[in-house]
Steps between C-alpha positions, in 0.01 A plus 500: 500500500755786441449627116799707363487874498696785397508800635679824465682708696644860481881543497464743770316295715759199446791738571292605826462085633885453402613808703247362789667139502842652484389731844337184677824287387724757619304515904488119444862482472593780771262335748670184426872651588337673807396194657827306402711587816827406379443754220374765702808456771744544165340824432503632852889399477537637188364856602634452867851507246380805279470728793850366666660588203606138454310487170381764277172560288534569115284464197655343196649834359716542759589162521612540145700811614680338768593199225640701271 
């Protein structure tokens, strides 16, 4: 029979097992794209497109930029 129990635990060592499930949910979830093969043809396009000039890469301030 399970009896209830509490326990304590340091905030640095919950920040530590957060930042450790956010890793392992991050490979989980770049393993899953690599092994969706749809997905990974769409990237291959994508950059196949970024280095024909067809498409260009930009992070979000120069998006802004180019709205503006």
């Amino acid at each position: 029979m399970l009896e209830a129990e509490t326990i304590t635990i340091q905030g640095e060592i919950l920040e530590e097992i957060k930042d450790v499930l956010e890793r392992v949910e991050s490979v989980l979830a770049t393993l899953e794209l690599l092994s969706d093969k749809e997905a990974m043809e769409g990237i291959t396009e994508g950059l196949e497109d970024i280095k024909s000039g067809r498409t260009v890469r930009a992070g979000a301030d120069e998006i802004k930029k180019l709205l503006e």
